[in-house]
N, C-alpha and C positions, 0 to 999 in steps of 0.2 A: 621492766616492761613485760609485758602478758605476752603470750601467743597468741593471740586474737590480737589484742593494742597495736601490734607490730604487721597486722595484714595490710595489701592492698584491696580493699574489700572490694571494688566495681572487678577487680580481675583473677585473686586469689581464688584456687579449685579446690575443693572438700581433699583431693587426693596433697592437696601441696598442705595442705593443714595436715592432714594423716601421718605424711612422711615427716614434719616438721615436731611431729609429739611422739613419733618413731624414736625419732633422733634424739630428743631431750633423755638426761640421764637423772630429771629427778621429776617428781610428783607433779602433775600440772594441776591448777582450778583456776580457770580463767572464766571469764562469762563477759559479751558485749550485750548489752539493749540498745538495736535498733528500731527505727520505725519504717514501716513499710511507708511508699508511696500513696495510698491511701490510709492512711495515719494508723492503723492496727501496729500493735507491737509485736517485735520479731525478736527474739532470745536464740543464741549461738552459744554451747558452752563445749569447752575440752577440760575434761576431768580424766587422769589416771591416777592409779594406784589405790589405795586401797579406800579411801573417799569417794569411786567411781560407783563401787555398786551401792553406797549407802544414797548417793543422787539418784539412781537412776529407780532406786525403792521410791523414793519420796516421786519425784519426779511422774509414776507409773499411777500413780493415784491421782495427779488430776486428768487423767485421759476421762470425756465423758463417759465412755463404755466398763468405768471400773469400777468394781463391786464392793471396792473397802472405802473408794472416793463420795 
């Protein structure tokens, strides 16, 4: 089971997910797709180790404002 799989999502705090991928002593890639209340799609992910910055590369080129995207 994930880091995220394992939330109380209506009560769970960004800080109580922080300390909980603190605390893990191995690599995390988790990702849930929710959808907002008004049906837009809402992505959460915890990624460490050394897979983090290759997401957050990918991840940084769909921002509309980016100049490789």
């Amino acid at each position: 089971m994930g880091l995220l799989t394992k939330m109380h999502w209506p009560t769970t705090t960004l800080l109580e997910l922080l300390n909980d991928a603190e605390e893990s002593d191995e690599d995390l890639l988790d990702v849930a797709h929710l959808e907002l209340n008004d049906g837009r799609d809402y992505l959460v992910a915890v990624i460490t180790g050394p897979k983090a910055e290759k997401a957050a590369e990918l991840l940084e080129r769909l921002r509309p404002d980016s100049e490789e995207g």
